[in-house]
Structures are given as C-alpha cells and as structure tokens.
DOMAR-218351 format. One record per residue: residue in one letter; x, y, z of N, C-alpha, C, O, CB in turn. Coordinates in steps of 0.05 Angstrom, whole numbers, plus 5000, padded with zeros to 4 digits. Glycine has a CB too. Layout:
BEGIN
AXYZXYZXYZXYZXYZ;...
***
This chain:
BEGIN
X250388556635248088376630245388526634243288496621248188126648;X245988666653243188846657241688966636239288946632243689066672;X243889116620243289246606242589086584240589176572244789406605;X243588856573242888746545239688546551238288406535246088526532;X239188596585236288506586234588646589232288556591235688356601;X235489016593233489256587232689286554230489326543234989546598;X235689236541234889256504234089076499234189096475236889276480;X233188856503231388606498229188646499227488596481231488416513;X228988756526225788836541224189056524221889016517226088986574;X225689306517225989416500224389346466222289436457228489416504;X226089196455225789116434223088896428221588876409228189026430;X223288746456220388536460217788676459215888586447220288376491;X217688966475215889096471215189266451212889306445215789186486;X217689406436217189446413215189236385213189296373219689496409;X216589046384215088856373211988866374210388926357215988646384;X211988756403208888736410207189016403204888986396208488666443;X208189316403207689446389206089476364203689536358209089476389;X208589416348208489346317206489136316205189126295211289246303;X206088946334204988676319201688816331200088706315206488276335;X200288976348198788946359197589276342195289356345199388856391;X199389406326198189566315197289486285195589606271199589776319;X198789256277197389146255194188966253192188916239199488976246;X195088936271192488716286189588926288187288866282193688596329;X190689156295187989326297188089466275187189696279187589516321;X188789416255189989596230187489466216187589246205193689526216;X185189606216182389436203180289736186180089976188179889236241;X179189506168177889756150174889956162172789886173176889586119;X175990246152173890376172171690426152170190576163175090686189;X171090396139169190536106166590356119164490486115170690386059;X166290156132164490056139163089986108160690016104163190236160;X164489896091163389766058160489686055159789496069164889466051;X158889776042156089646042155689586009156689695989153489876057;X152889286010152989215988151889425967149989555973152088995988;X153089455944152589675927150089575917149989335921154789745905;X148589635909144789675895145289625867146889765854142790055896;X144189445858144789375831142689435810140589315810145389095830;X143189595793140689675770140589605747142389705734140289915764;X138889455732138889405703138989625687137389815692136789275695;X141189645662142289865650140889755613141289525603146489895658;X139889895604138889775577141589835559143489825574135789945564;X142389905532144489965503143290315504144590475490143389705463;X141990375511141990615505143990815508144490955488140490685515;X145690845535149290995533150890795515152990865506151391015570;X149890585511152190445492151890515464153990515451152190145493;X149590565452149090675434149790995426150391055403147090615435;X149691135444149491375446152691415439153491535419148191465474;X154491285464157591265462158391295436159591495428158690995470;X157391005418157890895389157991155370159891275360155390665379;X154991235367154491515349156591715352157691785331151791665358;X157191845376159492095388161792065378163192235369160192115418;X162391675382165491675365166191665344168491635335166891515368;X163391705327164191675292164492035291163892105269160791505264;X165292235307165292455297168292455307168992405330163092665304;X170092545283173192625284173892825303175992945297174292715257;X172592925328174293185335175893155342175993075365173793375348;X177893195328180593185345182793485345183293645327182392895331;X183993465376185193715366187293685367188593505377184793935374;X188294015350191593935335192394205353190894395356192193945289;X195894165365196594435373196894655353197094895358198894425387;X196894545327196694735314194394815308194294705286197794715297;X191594975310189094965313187995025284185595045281188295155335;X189495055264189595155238189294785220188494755197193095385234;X190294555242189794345230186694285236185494125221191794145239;X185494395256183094305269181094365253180794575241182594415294;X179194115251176894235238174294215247172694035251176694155214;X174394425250172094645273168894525268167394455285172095085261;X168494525237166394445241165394175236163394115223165294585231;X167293975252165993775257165993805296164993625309167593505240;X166893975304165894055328162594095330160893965343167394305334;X162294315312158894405313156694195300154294175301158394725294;X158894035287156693785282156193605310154293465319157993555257;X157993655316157693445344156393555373155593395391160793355352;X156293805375155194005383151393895377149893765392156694285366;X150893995353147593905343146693605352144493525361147293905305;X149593445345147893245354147593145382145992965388148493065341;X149293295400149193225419146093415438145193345460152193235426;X145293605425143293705427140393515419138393495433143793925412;X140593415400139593205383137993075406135593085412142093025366;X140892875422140292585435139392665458137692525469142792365439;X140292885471138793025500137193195500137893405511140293155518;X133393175485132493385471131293535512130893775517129493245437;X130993315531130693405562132393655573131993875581131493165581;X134793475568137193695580137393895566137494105578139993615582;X137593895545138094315535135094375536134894415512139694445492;X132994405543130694475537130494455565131694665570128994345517;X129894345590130794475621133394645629133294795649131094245640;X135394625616137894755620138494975604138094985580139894595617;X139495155618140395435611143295305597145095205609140795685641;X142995335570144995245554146695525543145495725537143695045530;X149795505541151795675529153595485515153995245521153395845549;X154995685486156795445475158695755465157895945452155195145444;X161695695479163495925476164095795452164095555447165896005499;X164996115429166896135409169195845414170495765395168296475411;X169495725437172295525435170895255429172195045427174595505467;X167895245427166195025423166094915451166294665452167294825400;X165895005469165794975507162794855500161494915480165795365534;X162094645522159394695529158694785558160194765577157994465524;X156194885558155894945595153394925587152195015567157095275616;X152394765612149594715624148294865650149894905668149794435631;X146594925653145794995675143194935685141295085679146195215676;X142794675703140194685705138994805739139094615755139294385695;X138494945746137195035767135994885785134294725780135695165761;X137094955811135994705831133894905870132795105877140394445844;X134594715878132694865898133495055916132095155933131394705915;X137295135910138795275928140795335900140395185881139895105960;X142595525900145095545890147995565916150495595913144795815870;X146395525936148195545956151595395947153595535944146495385983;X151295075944152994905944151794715915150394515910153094775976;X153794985895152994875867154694695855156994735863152695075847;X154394445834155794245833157194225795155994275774153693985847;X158894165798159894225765161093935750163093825761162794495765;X159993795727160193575727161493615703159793655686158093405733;X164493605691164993695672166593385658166593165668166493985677;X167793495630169593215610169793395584168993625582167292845601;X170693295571172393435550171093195529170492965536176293465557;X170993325497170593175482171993115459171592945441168893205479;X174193355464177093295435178093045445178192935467180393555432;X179092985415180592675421183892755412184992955403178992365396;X184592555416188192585403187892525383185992385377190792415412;X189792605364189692465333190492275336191492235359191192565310;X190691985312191391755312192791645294192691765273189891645315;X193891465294197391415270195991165271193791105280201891435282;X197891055261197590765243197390485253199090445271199890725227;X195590255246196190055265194189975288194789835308198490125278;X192190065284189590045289188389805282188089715259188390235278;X187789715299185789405274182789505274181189315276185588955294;X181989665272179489745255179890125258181590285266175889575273;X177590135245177790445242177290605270175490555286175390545220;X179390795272179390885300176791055304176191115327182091075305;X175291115284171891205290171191145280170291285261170591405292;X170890695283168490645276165590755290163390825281168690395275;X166890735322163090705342162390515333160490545316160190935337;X163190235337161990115343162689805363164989755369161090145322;X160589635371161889505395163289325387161889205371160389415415;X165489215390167488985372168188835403169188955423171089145347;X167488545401167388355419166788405446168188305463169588245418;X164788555452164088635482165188965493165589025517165688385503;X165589115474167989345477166789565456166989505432171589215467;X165689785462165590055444167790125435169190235451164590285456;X168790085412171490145406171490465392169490565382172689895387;X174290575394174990845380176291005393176890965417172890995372;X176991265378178491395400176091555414174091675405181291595390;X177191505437174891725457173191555479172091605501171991905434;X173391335465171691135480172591175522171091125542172690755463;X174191225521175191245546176691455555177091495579176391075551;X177791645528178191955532177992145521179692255509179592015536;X174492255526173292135545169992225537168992425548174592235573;X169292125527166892215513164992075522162592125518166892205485;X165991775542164491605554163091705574160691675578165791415560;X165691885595163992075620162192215617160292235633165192255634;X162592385589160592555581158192495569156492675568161392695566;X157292165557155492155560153492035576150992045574155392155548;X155191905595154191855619152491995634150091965639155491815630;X154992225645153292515650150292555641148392535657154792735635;X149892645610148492685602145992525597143792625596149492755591;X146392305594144691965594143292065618140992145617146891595600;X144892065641143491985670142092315679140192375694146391835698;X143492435668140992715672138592705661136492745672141692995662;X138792635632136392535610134392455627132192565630137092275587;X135292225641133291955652131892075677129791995688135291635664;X133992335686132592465717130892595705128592595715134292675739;X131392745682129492945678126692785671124692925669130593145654;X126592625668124092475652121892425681119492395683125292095633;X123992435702122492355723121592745745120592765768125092055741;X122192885732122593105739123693195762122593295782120893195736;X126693135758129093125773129593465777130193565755131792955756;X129393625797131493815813132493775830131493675850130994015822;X135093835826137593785851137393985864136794195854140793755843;X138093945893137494145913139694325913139494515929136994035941;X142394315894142894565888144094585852144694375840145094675913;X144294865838144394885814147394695808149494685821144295205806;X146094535776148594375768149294455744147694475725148194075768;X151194495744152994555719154294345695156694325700155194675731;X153794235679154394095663156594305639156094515628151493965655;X158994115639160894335628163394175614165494095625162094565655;X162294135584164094065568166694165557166394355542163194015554;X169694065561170694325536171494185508170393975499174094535547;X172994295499172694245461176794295464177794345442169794635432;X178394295480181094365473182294295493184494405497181794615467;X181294075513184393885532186693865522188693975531184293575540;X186593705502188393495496191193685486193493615483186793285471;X189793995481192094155473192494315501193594495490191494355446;X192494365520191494455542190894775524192194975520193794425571;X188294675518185994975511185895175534186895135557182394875507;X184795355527182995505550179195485541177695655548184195895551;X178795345532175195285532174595355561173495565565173994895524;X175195185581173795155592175295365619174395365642172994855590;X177195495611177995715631176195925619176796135631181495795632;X173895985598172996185598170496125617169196305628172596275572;X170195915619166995915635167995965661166696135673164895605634;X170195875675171895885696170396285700168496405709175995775685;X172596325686172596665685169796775700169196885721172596785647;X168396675675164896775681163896635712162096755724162196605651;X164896415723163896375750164996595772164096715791164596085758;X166596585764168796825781167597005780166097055799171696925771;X167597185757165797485756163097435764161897635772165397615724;X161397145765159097155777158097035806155996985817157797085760;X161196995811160996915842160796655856160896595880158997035852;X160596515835159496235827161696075842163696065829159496175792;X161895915869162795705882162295435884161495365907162695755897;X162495245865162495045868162994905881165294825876162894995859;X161894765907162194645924163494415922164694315942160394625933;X163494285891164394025883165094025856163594155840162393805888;X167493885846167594025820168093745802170493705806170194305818;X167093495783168193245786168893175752167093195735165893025803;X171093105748172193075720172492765723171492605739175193265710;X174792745698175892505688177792485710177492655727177092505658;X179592325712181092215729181791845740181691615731180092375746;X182291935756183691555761180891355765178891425777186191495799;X181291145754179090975747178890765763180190765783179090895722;X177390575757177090255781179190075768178589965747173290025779;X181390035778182989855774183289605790182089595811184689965774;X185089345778184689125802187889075803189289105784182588815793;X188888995829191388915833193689185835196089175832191788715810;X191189505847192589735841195189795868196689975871190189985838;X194789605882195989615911196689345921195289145917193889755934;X200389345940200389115933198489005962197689135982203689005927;X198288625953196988585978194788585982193788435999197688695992;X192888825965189988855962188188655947188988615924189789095948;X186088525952185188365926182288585915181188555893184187965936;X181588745930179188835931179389025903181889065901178388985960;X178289125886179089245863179389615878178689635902176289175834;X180489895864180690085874179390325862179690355838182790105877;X177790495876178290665856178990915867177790995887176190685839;X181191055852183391255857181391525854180791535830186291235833;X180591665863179991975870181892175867182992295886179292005896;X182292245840184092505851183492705859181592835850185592605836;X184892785878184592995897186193265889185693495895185692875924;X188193175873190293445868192393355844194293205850192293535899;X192093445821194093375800196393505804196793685820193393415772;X198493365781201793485791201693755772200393755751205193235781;X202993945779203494185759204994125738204993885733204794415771;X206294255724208194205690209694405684209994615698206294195660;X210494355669212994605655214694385639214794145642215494835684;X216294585618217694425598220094615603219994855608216394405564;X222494435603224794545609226894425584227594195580225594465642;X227694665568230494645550232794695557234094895565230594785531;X233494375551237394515554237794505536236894335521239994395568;X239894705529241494745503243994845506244395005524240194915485;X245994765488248794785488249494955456248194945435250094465492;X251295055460252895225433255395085431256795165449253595575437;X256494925416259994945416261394895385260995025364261394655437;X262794695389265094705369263594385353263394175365269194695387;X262994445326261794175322264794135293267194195297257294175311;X263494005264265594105249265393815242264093675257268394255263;X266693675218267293465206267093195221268693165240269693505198;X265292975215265892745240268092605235268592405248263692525245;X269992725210272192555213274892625235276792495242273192555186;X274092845241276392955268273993085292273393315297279093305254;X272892815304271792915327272793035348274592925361270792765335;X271993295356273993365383272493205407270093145406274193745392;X274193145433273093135461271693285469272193525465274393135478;X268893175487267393345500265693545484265993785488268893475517;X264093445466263193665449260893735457260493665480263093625422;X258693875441255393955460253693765459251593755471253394205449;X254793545438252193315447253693145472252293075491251093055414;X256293075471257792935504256093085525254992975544261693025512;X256293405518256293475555253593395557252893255576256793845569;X251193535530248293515538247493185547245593095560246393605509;X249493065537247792695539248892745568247192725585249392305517;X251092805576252392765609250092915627249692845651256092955614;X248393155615248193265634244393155639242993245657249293605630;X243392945620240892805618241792595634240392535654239692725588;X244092445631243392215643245392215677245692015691244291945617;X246792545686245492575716242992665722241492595740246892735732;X242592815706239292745724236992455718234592455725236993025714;X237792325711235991995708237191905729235791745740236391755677;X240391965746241791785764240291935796239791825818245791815759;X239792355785239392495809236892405801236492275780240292815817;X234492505825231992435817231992695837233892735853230292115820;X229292875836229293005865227492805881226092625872227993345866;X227992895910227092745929224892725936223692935940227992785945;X223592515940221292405950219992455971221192475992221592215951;X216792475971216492525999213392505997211892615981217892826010;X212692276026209192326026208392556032209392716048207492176046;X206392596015204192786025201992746040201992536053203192896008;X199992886041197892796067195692706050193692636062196793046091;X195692686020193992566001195492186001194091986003194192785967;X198492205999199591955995199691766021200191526022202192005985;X199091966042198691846074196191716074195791506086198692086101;X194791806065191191676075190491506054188591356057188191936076;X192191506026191991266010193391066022192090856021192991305984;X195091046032197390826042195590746071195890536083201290996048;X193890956080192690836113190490666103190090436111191191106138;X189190796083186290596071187190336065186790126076184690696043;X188690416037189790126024190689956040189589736039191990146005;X192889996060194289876080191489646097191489406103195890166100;X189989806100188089606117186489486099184489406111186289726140;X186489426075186489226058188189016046187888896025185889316044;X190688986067192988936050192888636067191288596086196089186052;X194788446057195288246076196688396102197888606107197288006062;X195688116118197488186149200188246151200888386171197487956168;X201988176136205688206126205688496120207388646130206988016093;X203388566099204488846096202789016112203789246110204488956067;X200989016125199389106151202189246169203089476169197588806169;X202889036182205689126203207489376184208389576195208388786208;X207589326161208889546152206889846151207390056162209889446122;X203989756132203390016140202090126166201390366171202090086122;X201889956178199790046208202290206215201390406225198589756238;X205690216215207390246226209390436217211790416220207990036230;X207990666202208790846188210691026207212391136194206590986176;X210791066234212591206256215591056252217791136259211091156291;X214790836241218090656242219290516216221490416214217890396263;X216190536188217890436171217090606150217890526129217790136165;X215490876147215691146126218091136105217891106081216291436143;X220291156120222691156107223390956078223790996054224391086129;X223090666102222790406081220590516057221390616036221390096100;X218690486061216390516052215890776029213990816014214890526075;X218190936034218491106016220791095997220891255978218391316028;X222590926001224690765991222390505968222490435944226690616025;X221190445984220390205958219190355944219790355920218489915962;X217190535953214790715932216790835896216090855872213591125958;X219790905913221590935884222590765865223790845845223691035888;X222190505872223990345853221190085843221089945824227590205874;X220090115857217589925856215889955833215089735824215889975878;X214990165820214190245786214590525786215390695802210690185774;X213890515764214790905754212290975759212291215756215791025715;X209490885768207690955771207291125805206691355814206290725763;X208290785821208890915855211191145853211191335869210490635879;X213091125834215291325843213791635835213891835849218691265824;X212891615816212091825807209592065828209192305830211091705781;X208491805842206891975870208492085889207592275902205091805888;X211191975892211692095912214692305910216292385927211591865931;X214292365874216792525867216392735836214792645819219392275862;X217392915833217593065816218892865791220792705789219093315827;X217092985774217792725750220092855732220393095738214792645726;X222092765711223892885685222292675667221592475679228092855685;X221892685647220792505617223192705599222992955600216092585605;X225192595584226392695570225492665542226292465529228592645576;X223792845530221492845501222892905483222892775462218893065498;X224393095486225593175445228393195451229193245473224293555425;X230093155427232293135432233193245400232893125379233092835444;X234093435403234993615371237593705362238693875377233793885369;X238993625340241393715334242893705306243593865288242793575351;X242893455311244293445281242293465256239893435257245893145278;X243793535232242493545203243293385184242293375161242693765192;X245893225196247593085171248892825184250092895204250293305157;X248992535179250592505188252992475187253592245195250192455194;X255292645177257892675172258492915186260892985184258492685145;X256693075202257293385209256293335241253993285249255193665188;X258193355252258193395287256193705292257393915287262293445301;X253993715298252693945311253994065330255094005351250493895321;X253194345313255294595341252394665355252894805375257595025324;X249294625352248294625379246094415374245194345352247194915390;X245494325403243694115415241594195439241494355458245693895426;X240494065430237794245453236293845469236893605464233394535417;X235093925482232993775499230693845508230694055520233793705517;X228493715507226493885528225893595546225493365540222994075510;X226093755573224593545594222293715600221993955604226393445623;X220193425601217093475609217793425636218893205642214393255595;X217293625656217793605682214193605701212493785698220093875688;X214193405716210493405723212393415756214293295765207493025710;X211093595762211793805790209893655812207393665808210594215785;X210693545833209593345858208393725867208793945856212993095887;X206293595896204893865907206494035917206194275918202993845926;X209193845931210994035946213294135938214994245953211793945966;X213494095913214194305898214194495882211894575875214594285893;X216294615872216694875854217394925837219394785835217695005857;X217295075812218095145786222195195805224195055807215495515767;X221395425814223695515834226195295844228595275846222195605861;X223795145850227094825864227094695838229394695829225994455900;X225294585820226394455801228494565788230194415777224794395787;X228594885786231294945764233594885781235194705775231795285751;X233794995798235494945823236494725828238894725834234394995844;X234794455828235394285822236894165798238593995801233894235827;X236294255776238094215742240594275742242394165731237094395717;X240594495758242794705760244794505782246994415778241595075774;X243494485802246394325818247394055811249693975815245894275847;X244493885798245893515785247193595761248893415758243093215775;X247393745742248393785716250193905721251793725717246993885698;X251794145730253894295739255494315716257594195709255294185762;X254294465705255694575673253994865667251594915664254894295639;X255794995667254395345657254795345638253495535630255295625665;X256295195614255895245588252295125585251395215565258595085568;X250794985596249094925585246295155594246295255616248994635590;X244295195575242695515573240095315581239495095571242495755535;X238895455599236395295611234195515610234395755617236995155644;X231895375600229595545591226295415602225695185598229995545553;X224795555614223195445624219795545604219195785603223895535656;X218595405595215995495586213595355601213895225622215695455557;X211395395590209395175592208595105624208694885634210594915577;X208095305635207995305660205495225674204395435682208795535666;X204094995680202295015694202494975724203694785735200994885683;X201095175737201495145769200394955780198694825768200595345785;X201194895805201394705827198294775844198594955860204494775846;X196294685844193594745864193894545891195094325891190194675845;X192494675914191894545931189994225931188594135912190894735943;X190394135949189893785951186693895956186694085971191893525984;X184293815947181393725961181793635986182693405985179693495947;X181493706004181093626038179393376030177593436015179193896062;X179393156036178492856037176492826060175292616064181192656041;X176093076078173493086103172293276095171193416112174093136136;X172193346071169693596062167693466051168293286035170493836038;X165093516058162493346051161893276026160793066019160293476058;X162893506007162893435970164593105972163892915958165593765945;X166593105987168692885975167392535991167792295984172793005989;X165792666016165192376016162492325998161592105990164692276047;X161592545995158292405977159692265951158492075942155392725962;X162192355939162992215925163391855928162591645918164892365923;X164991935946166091645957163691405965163791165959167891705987;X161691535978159591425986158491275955157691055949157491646003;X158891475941157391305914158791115899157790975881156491485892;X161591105906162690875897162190625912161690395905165390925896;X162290735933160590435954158490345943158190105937159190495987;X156790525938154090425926153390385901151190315893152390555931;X156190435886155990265858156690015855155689815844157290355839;X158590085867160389845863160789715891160789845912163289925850;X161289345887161589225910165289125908166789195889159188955911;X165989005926168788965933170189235921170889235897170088665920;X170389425933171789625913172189885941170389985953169089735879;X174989935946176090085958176490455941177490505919178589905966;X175390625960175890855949177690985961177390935985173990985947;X180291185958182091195958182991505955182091585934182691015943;X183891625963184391885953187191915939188991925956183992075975;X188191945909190691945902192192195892191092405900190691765884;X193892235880195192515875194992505833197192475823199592515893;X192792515815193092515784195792535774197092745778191592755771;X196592385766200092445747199892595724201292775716201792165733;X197492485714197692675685195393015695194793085718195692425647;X194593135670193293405677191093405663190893295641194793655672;X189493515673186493515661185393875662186794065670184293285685;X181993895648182094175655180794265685180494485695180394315632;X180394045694179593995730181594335735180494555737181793555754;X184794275735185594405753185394765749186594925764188194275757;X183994845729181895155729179895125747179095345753180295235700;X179195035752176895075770177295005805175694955823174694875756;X179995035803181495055836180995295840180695355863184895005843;X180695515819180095825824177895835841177895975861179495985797;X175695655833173595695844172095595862169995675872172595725832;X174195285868172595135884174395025909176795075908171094915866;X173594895928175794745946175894405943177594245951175094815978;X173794375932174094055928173394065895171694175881171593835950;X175293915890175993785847176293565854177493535875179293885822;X175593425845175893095847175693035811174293115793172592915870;X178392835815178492815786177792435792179492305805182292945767;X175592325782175892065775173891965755171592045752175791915797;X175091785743173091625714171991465725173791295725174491455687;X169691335738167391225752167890965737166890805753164191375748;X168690835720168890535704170990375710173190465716168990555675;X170490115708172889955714174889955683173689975661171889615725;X177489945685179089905661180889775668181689755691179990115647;X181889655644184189405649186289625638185789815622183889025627;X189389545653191889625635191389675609192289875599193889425634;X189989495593190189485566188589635561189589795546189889265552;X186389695566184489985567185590285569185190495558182689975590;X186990185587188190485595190690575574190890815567189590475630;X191990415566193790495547193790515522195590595507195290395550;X190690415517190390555492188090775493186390815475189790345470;X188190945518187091265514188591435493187391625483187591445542;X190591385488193191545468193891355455195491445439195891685481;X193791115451195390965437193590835421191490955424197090795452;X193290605402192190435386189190285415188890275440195390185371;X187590205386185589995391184090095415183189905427186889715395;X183290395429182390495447179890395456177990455442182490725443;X179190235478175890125474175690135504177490165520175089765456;X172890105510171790115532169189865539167189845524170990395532;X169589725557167989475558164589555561164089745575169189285586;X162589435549160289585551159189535579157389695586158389505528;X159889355597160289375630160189585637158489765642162489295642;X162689545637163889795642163190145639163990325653165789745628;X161590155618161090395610157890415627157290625638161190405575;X156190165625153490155628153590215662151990365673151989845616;X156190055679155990185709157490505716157690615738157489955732;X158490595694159790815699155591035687155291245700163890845673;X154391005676152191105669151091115710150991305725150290875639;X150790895715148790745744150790975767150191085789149490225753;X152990975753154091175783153391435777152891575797157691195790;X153191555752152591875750148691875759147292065763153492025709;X148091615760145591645766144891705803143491865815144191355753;X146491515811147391465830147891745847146391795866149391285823;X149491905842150692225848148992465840149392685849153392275834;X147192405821145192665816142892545841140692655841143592705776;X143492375857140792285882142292445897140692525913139891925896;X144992585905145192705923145793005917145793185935146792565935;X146193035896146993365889144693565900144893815897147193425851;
***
C-alpha cells in the first residue's frame, strides 16, 4: 500500500506540474497596437501595369522571350524615375536587377530582393491571366502574388522615402532576379560579385510564408510564418530494365510490378521525423496562443514531444512536411503501346530534404525501404541544405517588430519554407535570410500562385506596401 500511495503522490505532483506549467505558458512578444496608415491605388496600379507583361520562364530558355523582359525592365525604370536616379543601378545579361542605394554606414548592409518571372499558364482561367487588372476587390493575373507584388512594394515604398530624402543608416540593396521559377542563376551572379566584394548582408529578406488565419491549431490570432531556413532538393530516378513482351502473356513480377512495389514502400516508409530548433520556437510561440487544452500539451514538451511529433505527421501534409524529408512521386515513364508490356520504367521523386538531413541518408534510405538491386537509382538536381537564421540576431527581430507594427492580432513565428526560393544563395553571404511575403492570403490565394485565377486582395497588397514602409524606418 505504501507504495501505490508514493505512485499516486508521484503522479498528483506530476499533474500539478503539467497543469501549473500551462497556466504560466503566456505570450512573451508583449503585442502592441500596430499604427495604421492611409495607403492611396498607387501600388495597386503600379501591380496592374507589371502584370500585363508575359515574362514568363520556360526551362527550356529557347521558349523564353527575352525581350519582353527588357520591356519590363524600361518600364519599371519608367514608374521609379527616384530610385534608379539615387541608386547605383546594374542589370546582368540574365535580366537580374540590383539596386544600390548608399546609406550612412555599409557596416550592416540590407538586401531586399523578389523575382519577377512568372510560371506559364494552361487553360481555365476565367479571365485573361495578364489582364492587370482589379476584378471584384482582387488585382488579378499571374504574378499577382508570385511575386511581382513584393517587388513593387519594395519599390513603391522606397519611391515614397526617397521623395522625403530617405538614407538608411546602412547601404540597401534592392535585387530582382528574372529566372526562379526555373531555378536560374540571375541572381547567384550578383551573389558572386558580393563575395568578391566582401559585401555582408546583415539581413537578407525575400518572398516566403505569408499572414495566414487558422495556421495553428487552437490559435484565433492570424500568423505570420518567417522563414528562417528552406528545405534543400534533389530529384531522384528509379529505373528498372527487364523482360516486357506481348500483354497477352504477361509474366510475374515484371519492371513496372517491382517499380510500383518499390514507390508505394516508400509512401508506407516515410523517413523519420524530428523537431528542429526552428520547429521548437514555432510550437513555444504558437503554443501560448493556443487554447488552455492544448497549452498543457505544448507548455509540456519534456513529456509530450513524442505525441506531438506523432500528430505533426498525420495531421496535414503541410505539418508533416516540417518535420520530415518529403518523396512527391512526379513522372512516371514506360510504356509506348498499349498491347506491349515495357522492358524499362523509370520514376522521378522530387525529394525536399528537412535541415537534418542528407542527400547521403536519403539514398540510404531508398536503398533499405525498397530492397531490390535490380532497381538503378540516380540522383540530379541537387540543391543544398543552408543553416537556420538564428531567431536572436537583431536583423530577425527588426523584422518581427515590424510585423507587430503592421499588423494587429497577428503572431510572428519563425518556420522552416517547404518550397525554394532564390533567398537560399545568399546563405553564402549572409547569417540571417528571412523568407516572408508581408500580406495576408487566403488558401484560395495561395493556390493559385501556380495554378488558375491567381489574385491578390487590394488590402492586402496596399498593407504589404505600409510594411516595406514600415522596415526602410529601420534599415
């Protein structure tokens, strides 16, 4: 009896534990009301004009046509006659832009970059994908949100400094490229040239995760996600050789059996999951925004991590994907007929590489859930894995600070980017990249960055202008 009233005692205090660390489980950001500024149609206008120009790029670069780049180039010279005429302007052979306007130090120089190729667009659009113009409260087109919106924000809200004769107390770099969407090198040449000129960017701030609502569960406050560190990439082929031959005498086990067997263990294997110290301080913030039910869970990460990394996998492909090395199985190639069984079959998985991993464990990994040596595994397309932005380096709170002060009810967050941007070149040169899109967007916004009906709310766009205004007060 003794003893089952020490494990009681035990367990009573545990409790009180848990219950008394949720209880103090309270928000530290100290939230203040954000400053509200009247925004005129002028970035909404500006937006409109940019998206009637087609650049879009093709991986084949031979589809691209270049010179509606340099048209867009002039005019964007055109609408900011302040900014290139104070700024040391360059435009590389890849149609790059770079800005440079000179400030009162180069000590802790700041680089405010976005990309202005768009994806091409297919069919099924309900208006013209470059019209530019606003359809029911919304700049519609492609680009409107990736991402030509940041860029002229950027540029809008420098315009408006310069008028007031704005120098930032250290040199800012304004730095477009012209070839994301294919992962170009535009903007790894300017990269290059900071390197050879020594050039450290103290802060480096792209596209990235945006103001969402309902992004956490439990939260009502809207979010906005900071990336701190995108996942790396590589494309991985499997391919098989065998015995194909007439489909009227199919043999057993042929190269499309083993290849489908050896795709759908790895959809059953997944590699393993695991917080990082970017997915820890999202889950500590959010957490103290959460109801009191899920408080006890996250105040109580010493005892329910595990749990908690268990739901993060099955809960969306969005949470699983933070806290795991992704497979997307994209092409699937073989047959030519159908009466003729293929003697070879190929696959490529788009593999997006978590921080704590490796090109190295992912094969390793293929190699032990699939367990077939007839199948030939080929790795390309390699982009590396960069370090996380330290979240207590001064670049990353002046950030954060300005989301406070744009925006009200709105939690800032530090997250891990799923997809890739050209942010992660400029890890060469800097210690803090912060990838985030300053605007609020709905689901439905966001999924048509690549897909149909792409638009951006003119809200939305007019307070994403008020925050780049907002951040050239502290550069």
């Amino acid at each position: 009896m003794i003893g089952l009233y020490i494990a009681l005692a035990i367990l009573g205090l545990l409790i009180l534990i848990i219950i008394l660390k949720a209880l103090t489980f309270k928000d530290k950001t100290n939230l203040k009301q954000a400053v509200e500024k009247e925004v005129d149609d002028t970035v909404v206008n500006e937006l409109c004009t940019l998206l009637k120009f087609k650049t879009v790029s093709h991986i084949d670069s031979a589809l691209t046509d270049f010179s509606v780049f340099q048209d867009y180039i002039n005019k964007v010279k055109e609408m900011y006659p302040l900014v290139f005429s104070k700024c040391e302007f360059t435009q590389t052979k890849e149609y790059a832009i770079k800005l440079k306007l000179k400030g009162e130090s180069s000590e802790k120089p700041t680089v405010l970059m976005s990309h202005y190729d768009v994806v091409p667009t297919t069919e099924g659009w309900k208006h013209d994908p470059y019209l530019g113009e606003v359809v029911d409260g919304s700049v519609y087109g492609r680009g409107a949100v990736d991402t030509k919106s940041t860029m002229v924000c950027a540029l809008r809200a420098l315009e408006n400094a310069l008028k007031n004769n704005y120098v930032p107390k250290n040199d800012l770099y304004l730095c477009f490229g012209a070839n994301e969407e294919v992962y170009g090198d535009s903007q790894v040449k300017i990269v290059e040239e900071m390197k050879k000129e020594g050039i450290k960017p103290a802060l480096v701030f792209d596209e990235g995760g945006g103001i969402t609502k309902n992004a956490f569960p439990g939260v009502k406050e809207d979010t906005a996600f900071l990336g701190v560190v995108e996942k790396g990439m590589c494309n991985v082929k499997l391919s098989i050789d065998g015995n194909g031959g007439h489909s009227s005498t199919p043999r057993k086990n042929g190269p499309t059996v083993q290849l489908a067997r050896a795709l759908d263990q790895l959809e059953k294997h997944p590699m393993k999951p695991k917080f990082t110290r970017t997915t820890l301080k999202m889950v500590d913030i959010m957490g103290r925004h959460s109801s009191f039910g899920l408080k006890v869970v996250f105040a109580n990460m010493w005892i329910f991590k595990g749990l908690l990394k268990k739901l993060f996998t099955i809960l969306s492909a969005d949470t699983r994907a933070l806290l795991t090395t992704t497979f997307a199985f994209t092409l699937i190639q073989g047959g030519t007929a159908t009466n003729i069984i293929p003697n070879h079959v190929e696959a490529n998985i788009n593999v997006r590489i978590a921080p704590f991993n490796t090109v190295e464990e992912v094969i390793k990994h293929i190699k032990k859930v699939i367990k077939n040596d007839n199948i030939k595994i080929e790795v390309s397309d390699i982009n590396k894995m960069y370090k996380e932005c330290d979240f207590d380096l001064e670049a990353y709170k002046k950030v954060e600070n300005i989301v406070y002060k744009t925006y009200n009810d709105t939690v800032a967050a530090p997250f891990i980017m799923l997809g890739g941007t050209d942010a992660r070149h400029y890890n060469e040169v800097s210690d803090c990249v912060i990838r985030f899109s300053p605007m609020k967007v709905t689901n439905e916004e966001r999924n048509g960055m690549h897909g149909l009906d792409e638009q951006l709310k003119v809200e939305s766009l007019k307070k994403g202008l008020v925050f780049y205004e907002n951040l050239l007060e502290v550069l």
